[in-house]
C-alpha positions in Angstrom: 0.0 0.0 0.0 2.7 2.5 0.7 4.2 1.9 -2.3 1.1 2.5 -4.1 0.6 5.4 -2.4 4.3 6.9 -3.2 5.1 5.8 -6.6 1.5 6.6 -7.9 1.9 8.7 -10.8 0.9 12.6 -10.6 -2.1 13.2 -12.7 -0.9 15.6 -15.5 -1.6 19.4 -15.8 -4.2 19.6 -18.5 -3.5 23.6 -18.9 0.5 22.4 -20.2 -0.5 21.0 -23.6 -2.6 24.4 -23.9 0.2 27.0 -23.2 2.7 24.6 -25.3 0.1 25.7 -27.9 -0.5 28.6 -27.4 3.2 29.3 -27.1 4.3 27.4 -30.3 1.3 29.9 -32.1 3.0 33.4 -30.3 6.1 32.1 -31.8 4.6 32.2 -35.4 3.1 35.2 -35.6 6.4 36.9 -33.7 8.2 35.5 -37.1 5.5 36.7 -39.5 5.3 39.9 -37.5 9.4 40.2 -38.0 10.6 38.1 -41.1 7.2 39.8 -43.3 5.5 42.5 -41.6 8.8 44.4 -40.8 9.8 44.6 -44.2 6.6 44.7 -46.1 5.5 48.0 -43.7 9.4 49.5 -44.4 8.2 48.7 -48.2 6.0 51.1 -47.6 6.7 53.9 -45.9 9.7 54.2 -48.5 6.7 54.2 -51.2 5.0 56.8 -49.4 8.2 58.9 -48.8 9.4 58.6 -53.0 5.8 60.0 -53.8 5.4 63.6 -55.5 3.9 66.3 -53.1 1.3 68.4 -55.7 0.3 71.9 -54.7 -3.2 72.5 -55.3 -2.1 75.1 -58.7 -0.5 72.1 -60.3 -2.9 69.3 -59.8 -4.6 70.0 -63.2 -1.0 69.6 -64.7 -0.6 66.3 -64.0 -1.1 63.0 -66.0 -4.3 60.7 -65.1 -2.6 57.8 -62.9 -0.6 59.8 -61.3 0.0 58.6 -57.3 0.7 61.6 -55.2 0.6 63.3 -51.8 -1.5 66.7 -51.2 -3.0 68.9 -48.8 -6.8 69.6 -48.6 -9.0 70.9 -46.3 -12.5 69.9 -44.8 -15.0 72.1 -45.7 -16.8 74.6 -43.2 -19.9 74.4 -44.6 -20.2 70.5 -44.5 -23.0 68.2 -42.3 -21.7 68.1 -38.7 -22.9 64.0 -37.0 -23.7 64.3 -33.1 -20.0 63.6 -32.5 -18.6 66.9 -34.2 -17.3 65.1 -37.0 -17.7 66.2 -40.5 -16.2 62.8 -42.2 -15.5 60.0 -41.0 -16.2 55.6 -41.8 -18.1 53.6 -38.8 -16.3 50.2 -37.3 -17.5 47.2 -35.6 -15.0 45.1 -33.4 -14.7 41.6 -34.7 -15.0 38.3 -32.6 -12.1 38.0 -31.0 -10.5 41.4 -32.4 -8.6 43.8 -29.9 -9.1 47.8 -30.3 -6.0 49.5 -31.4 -4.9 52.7 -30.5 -6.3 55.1 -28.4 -9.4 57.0 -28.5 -8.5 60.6 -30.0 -5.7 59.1 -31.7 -6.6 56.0 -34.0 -3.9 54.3 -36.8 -4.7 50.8 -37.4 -8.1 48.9 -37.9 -6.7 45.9 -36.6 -9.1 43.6 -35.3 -12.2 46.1 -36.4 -14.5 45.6 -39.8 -16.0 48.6 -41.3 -19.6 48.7 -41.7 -20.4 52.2 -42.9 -17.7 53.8 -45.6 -16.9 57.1 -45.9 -19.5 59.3 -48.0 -17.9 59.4 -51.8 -17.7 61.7 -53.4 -16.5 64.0 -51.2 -15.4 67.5 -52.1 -12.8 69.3 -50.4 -11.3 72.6 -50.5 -7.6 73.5 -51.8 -5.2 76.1 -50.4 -5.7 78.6 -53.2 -9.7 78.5 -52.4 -10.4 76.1 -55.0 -12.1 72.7 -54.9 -11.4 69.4 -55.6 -13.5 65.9 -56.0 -12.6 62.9 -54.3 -13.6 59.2 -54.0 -12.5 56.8 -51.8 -11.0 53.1 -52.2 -12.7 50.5 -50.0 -9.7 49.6 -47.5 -9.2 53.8 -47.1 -7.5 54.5 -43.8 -8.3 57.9 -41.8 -4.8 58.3 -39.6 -4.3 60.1 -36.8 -7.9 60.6 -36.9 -10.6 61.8 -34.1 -11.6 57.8 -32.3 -15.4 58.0 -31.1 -18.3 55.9 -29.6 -21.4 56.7 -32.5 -24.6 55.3 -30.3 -24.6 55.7 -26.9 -27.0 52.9 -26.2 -24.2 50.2 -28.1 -22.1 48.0 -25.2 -18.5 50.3 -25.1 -15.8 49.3 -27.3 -18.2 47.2 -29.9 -18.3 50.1 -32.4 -16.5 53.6 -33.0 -16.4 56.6 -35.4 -13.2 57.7 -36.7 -13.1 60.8 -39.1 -12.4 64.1 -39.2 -13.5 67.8 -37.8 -15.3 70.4 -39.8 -11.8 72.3 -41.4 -9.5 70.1 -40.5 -5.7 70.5 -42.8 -5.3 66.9 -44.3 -3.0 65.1 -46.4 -3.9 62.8 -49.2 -1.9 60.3 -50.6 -4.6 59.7 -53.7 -4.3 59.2 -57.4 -4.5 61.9 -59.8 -7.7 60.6 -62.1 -8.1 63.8 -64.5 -11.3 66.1 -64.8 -10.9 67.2 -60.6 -11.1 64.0 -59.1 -8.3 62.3 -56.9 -9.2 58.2 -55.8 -7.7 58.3 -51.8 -5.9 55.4 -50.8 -5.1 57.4 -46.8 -6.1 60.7 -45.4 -3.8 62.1 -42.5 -4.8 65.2 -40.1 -1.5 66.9 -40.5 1.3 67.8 -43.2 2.8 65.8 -45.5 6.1 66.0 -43.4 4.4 64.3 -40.5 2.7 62.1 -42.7 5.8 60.1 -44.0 7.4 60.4 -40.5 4.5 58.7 -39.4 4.7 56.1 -42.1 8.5 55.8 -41.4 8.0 54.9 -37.9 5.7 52.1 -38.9 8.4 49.8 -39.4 9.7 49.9 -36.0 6.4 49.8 -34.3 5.6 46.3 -36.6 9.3 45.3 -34.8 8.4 45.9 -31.2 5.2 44.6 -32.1 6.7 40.9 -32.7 9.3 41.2 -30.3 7.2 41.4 -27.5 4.8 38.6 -29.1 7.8 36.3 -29.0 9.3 37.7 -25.5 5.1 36.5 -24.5 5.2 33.2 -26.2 8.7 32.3 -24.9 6.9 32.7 -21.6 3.8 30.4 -21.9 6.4 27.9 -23.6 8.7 27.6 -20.1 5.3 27.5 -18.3 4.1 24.9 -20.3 6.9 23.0 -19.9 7.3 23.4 -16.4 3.9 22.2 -15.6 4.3 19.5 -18.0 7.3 18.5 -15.9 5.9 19.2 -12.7 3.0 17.1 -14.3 5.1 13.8 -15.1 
């Protein structure tokens, strides 16, 4: 009996296969994160960097096609929504997603699915008075952009507003399409000299991003296998 009773074996920890998982996973997105998201987002900031900036005077010079970066402004005159903004796209947080960024200061839609796009066309107003027509693409980003909650009756954090303020100074980085209009592929609330910093610290953040995934799933991996051991 006592024999039984001290070489009986330990039932094993059922949480160590789990975090062996969940640790071998951390470690795969840390190298995606690293080995492709580090150089496909350095990929593009140089894209955005190499592009032309267009003043508003030399926009009707330039060929159909052309991919540029130019400053507009939101017009004073436009519709206002409840939440001061004047345009903007509406999110809903996906199963599982995680909100990124902070409210009043929204750059990814990582983990969020639009629901309601911006309203296209959309005229804006150049620097020399002037106006300009623009559409936007489906997977348009609004960066460094105003982060709201749209119904007030909605659980927090399952949907949010990001746009813009009535005559706010943009940057697009758009296409040049002929007869006034410009296809957006970004909008950013600021010059185009904070815009590619901003695109040029991308990079690094995608970095630190998959480090810290890594440094996280090195840490479930030892737990797992020290349960698993302490398991045996």
């Amino acid at each position: 009996m006592l024999d039984l009773l001290f070489f009986r074996r330990r039932p094993r920890n059922r949480f160590s296969p789990l975090l062996l998982i969940v640790g071998v996973l951390g470690l795969l997105m840390a190298c995606i994160l690293i080995g492709l998201g580090v150089p496909a987002s350095f990929a593009r900031s140089q894209d955005v960097r190499n592009l032309p900036r267009v003043e508003a005077s030399a926009l009707v010079s330039q060929p159909p096609g052309t991919r540029l970066l130019t400053t507009v402004q939101l017009p004073a005159t436009a519709e206002v929504t409840e939440q001061g903004l004047v345009l903007f796209y509406i999110e809903e947080r996906q199963a599982g997603g995680t909100p990124e960024g902070a409210v009043g200061n929204n750059n990814t839609s990582q983990g969020w699915q639009r629901v309601q796009a911006p309203p296209s066309p959309y005229r804006f107003v150049l620097p020399n008075g002037e106006t300009v027509q623009a559409q936007f693409t489906p997977s348009v980003m609004f960066f460094n952009a105003q982060t709201l909650e749209p119904d007030a009756g909605a659980p927090p954090g399952e949907r949010r507003i990001v746009g813009y303020l009535p005559q706010q100074a943009l940057t697009l980085e758009a296409t040049w399409e002929g007869n006034n209009l410009l296809t957006v592929r970004a909008a950013f609330a600021g010059a185009p000299d904070a815009y590619t910093r901003f695109m040029d610290n991308q990079p690094g953040g995608v970095f630190l991003m998959g480090i810290f995934c890594g440094i996280t799933a090195l840490l479930l991996l030892g737990a797992g296998v020290f349960l698993w051991i302490a398991g045996r």
